[in-house]
C-alpha positions in Angstrom: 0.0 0.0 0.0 2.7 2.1 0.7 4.1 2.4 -2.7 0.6 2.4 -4.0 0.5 5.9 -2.2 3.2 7.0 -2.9 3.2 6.9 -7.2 -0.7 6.5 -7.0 -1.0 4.1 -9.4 1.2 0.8 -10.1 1.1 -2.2 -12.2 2.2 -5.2 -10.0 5.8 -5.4 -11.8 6.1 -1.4 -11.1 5.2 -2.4 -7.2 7.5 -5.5 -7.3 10.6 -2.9 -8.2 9.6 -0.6 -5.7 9.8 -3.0 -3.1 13.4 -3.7 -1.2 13.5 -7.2 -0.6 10.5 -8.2 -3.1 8.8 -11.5 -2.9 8.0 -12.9 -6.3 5.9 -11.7 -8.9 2.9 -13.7 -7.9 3.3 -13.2 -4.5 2.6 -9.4 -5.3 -0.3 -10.2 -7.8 -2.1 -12.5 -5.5 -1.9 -9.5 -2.7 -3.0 -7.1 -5.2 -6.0 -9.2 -5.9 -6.7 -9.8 -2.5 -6.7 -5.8 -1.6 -9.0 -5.4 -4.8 -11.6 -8.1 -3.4 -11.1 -6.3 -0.1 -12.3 -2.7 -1.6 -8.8 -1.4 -0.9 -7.9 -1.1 -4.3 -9.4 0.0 -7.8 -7.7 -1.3 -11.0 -7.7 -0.6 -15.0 -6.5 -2.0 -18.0 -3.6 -0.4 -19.9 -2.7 -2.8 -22.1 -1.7 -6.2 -21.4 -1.4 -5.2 -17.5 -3.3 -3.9 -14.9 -3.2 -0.9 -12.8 -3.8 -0.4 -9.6 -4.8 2.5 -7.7 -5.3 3.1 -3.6 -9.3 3.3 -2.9 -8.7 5.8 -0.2 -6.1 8.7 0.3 -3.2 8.1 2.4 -4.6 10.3 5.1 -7.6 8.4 5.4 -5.5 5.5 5.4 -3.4 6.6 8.0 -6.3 7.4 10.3 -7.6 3.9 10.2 -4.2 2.6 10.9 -4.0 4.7 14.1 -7.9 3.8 15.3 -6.8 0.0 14.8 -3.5 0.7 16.2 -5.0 2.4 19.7 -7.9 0.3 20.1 -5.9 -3.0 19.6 -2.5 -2.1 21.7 -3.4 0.5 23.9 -7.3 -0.7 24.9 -8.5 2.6 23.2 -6.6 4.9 24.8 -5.3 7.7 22.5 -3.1 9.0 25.4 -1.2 5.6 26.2 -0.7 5.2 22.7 1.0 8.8 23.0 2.5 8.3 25.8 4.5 5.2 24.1 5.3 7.6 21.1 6.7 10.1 23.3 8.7 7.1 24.9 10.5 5.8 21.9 14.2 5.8 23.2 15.6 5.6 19.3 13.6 9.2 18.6 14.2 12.0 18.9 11.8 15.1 19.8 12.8 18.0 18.5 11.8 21.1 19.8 9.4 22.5 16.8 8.0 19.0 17.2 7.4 19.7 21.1 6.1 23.0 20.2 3.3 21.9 17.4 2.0 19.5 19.8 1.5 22.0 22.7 -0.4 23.3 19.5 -2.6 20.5 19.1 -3.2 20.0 22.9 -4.1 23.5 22.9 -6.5 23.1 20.3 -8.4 20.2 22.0 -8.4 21.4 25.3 -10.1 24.5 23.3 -12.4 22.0 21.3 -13.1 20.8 24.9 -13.9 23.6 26.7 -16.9 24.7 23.6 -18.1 21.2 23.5 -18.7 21.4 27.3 -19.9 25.2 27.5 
């Protein structure tokens, strides 16, 4: 999927070269197919291949990786999950970093406080 958002659209040999340690050709097609059955991606025909195309954007993607992600490891708690982003030991937190999300806290305590008023 990841290289599918990246180029937005890839024929399974285009996906197989974009991969670093690739498994084989069929391997790729058979998970291609599978995503298509499973509505996560649209194809076409260009000629004697297909190509394939990402049903929703990365963003959206992304989003649904972080709801699974928080309510399968961290029992639905968006601030453990945090917390053990924050606690990586291999990353580092820059400063701008530390400063945009005082932003976003900001915001939702703001978001909060109308909600509640």
């Amino acid at each position: 999927m990841d290289v599918l958002h990246r180029v937005e659209n890839a024929s399974a040999r285009d996906v197989l070269d974009a991969l670093p340690n690739p498994p084989s050709y069929s391997t790729v097609r058979a998970l291609l197919a599978r995503m298509v059955q499973r509505n996560l991606l649209t194809f076409h025909n260009e000629g004697k291949q297909y190509v394939y195309r990402p049903v929703e954007s990365r963003a959206q993607a992304r989003l649904q990786a972080a709801r699974h992600l928080v309510d399968t490891f961290f029992a639905r708690s968006p601030v453990k999950a945090a917390s053990a982003l924050l606690g990586l030991e291999d990353q580092q937190i820059s400063s701008d970093d530390i400063d945009e999300l005082k932003t976003l806290l900001n915001q939702l305590e703001s978001r909060h406080r109308k909600q509640g008023s």
